[in-house]
C-alpha positions, 0 to 999 in steps of 0.5 A: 500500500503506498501514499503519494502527494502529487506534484502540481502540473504546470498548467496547475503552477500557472493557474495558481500564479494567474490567480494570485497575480489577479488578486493581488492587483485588486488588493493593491489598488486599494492602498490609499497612500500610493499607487501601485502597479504590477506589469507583467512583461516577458513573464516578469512582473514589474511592480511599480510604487508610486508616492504623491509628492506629498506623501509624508514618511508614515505613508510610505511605510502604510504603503510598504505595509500594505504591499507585503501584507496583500502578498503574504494573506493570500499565501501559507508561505512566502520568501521574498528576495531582493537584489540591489547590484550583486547584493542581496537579502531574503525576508520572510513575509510572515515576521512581524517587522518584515515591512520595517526590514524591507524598507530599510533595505530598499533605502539602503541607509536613507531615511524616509524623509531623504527619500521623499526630499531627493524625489530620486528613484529607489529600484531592486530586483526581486524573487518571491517563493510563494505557496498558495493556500492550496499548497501549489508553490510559484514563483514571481520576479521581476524589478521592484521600483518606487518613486516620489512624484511632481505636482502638478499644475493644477495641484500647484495652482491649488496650494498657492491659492490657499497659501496667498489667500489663507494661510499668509492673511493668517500670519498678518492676524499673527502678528497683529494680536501679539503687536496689540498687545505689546504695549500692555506686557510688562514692560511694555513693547518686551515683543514687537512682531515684523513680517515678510509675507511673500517670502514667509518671513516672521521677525521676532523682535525682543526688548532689553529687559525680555532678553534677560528674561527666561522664554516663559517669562519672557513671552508671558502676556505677550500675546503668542499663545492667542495668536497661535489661534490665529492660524489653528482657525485656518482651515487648510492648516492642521499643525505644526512642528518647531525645535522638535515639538509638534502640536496639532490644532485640529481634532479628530473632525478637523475643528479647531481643538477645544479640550484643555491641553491645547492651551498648555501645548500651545504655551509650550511650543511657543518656548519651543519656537524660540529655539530648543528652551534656552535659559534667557531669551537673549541667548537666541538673539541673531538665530533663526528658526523654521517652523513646519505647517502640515497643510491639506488644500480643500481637496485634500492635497497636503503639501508644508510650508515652512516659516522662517523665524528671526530672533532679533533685538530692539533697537535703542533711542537717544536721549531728547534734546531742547528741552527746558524746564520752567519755575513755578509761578509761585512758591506755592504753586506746583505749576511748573513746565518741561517745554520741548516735549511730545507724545512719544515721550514719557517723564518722572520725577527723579526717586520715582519709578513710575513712567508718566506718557506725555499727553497725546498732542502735547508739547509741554509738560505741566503741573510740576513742582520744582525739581529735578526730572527724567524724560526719554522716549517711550519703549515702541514697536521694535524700540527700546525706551530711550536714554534719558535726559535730565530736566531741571524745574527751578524753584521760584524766585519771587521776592517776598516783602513783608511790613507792619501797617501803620494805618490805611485811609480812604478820601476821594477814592484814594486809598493811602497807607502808611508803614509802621517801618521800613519794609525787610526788603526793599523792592527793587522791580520798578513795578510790583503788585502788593497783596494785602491782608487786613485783620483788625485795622492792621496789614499782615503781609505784602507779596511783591513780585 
């Protein structure tokens, strides 16, 4: 009695292989991360991997993935070999980190990113031994070629619809919350914001005192956090990456995140904008960063855009000139002048450390008591607060005259008063006015000035 498995004819060999070949072309073209082919030519068969030009580097390992699993479900066992000039490597489909192992191979050393950056094609040879679910063993070979695609026109006329009409206006909205804030932070104008639109350009400009400051501290209440919000409402942007923190601003619906970390991210990726969380701000001063926008236009074509962030510092302003102060009209009025001044200015008394802005069209300052004052030019947009100027306020001068009245009459409408003795002082103004107190018939004291 004998048993005997049969050996599969080679009409049996090619049915299984037709078979496998038609529905691994249907599996394939359900792989959504790249479009795949498979050629048969002079008894190969020639699978080409295509990859959109702005594929990101997950999908091309999905796509990989995807590929080795559409080839390994349909079988018991498969053994895929592949050639790369005269070196070679086999890979079993059915370990679990194949898909990995291949790729890496492929590239050869290569990261994905570099592969998707070159846009240069990555091509092998291949041999797979496969047995079917049936148990008839084929075989498949052929070359093995993957490549990243151009845009095309219309697919670029798209992008540059939603980056001049969205996502640039997005940027000017950027800094206009952060630069209507700059004059409440503390101190004032600590971050002041400039922008190169066409050229995706942001300048950050920091003041001297937030230069010294730590990056929370320093972009506290500067307004960065809120202004983020600006670009998350942008429909085509859905994220964003800097100094190695990314932060997604929509939710899984593609809305703008409301839950309550997003906050907390989006005061964290600031620090991390400013360049990988220095210890005070002005160790970034003259460095750029680039900050990545994972966009999508609304059809769904994704492509980046990269901002570049300058990192600089505010200017300085002299010290006013022509400027002058004025006495007191008395030496019991506080009503003393600083002349020479303007609204881009701000004063305070010497020992004081309140600031006082100059009134808006004012070219005075007024009110003030004798002494000595400090005036410069107020801290603005890409300036810090100027040298100051010291400005004098005189004390009055006025002669005080002081003499007892002997007696005051009246006759005619002539009024004539006699002193008991001479004045302490003599006046020497060729005319002065007298102020006089009577109090039971007797003068108290004449003011001469």
């Amino acid at each position: 009695l004998e048993f005997a498995v049969g050996v599969p004819t080679e009409e049996e060999v090619g049915q299984a292989k037709s078979a496998f070949l038609d529905y691994l072309n249907e599996e394939v073209g359900k792989i959504d991360e790249a479009a795949v082919t498979i050629d048969e030519i002079d008894e190969k068969e020639n699978v080409g991997v295509s990859f959109k030009w702005y594929t990101t580097v997950d999908e091309v390992h999905q796509a990989v993935s995807g590929l080795i699993d559409a080839i390994k479900d349909e079988l018991n066992t498969a053994t895929l070999t592949l050639i790369r000039g005269e070196d070679s490597q086999a890979f079993n489909l059915n370990d679990g980190n194949v898909a990995i192992e291949v790729a890496r191979y492929l590239l050869d050393g290569k990261s994905s990113e570099k592969f998707l950056e070159d846009k240069e094609p990555v091509t092998a040879s291949y041999k797979v031994k496969a047995t079917n679910k049936e148990g008839v063993t084929f075989n498949l070979e052929g070359s093995l070629e993957f490549t990243v695609g151009e845009p095309t026109e219309e697919e670029i006329l798209e992008i540059n619809i939603a980056i001049n009409e969205n996502i640039k206006p997005a940027f000017e909205a950027f800094a206009d919350v952060i630069n209507n804030q700059a004059p409440k932070s503390n101190p004032p104008y600590k971050l002041w914001v400039e922008h190169i639109l066409n050229d995706l350009e942001v300048t950050f400009i920091f003041s001297e005192e937030a230069q010294g400051m730590g990056p929370y501290a320093g972009l506290k209440a500067t307004g960065l956090k809120t202004a983020f919000y600006q670009l998350a409402a942008v429909q085509e942007i859905q994220g964003a990456s800097a100094g190695g923190k990314k932060v997604n601003f929509k939710d899984e619906n593609g809305n703008v995140r409301t839950d309550d970390g997003f906050e907390w991210e989006l005061y964290i990726f600031g620090a991390y904008l400013i360049g990988d969380v220095p210890s005070k701000i002005e160790g970034i001063i003259g460095s750029d960063q680039t900050m990545n926008l994972d966009c999508n236009t609304a059809s769904g074509i994704e492509f980046p855009v990269a901002v570049t962030f300058h990192f600089v510092a505010a200017e300085d302003q002299d010290a006013p000139t022509s400027l002058e102060g004025v006495a007191p009209t008395s030496q019991d009025n506080n009503d003393g002048k600083i002349i020479g001044v303007d609204n881009t200015m701000e004063y305070r008394l010497q020992g004081e450390d309140k600031w006082t802005a100059v009134e808006k069209d004012a070219t005075e300052i007024t009110g003030l008591a004798a002494g000595t004052y400090k005036v410069r030019y107020a801290a603005k947009g890409g300036y810090n607060a100027g040298k100051v100027a010291e400005v004098e306020v005189p004390e009055n001068e006025t002669t005080i005259v002081k003499a007892e009245i002997a007696t005051v009459t009246a006759e005619n409408g002539k009024v004539s008063i006699t002193l008991k003795e001479k004045p302490t002082e003599t006046p020497t103004a060729e005319t002065f006015t007298a102020t006089i107190a009577i109090s039971m018939n007797t003068a108290l004291m004449a003011r001469i000035w």
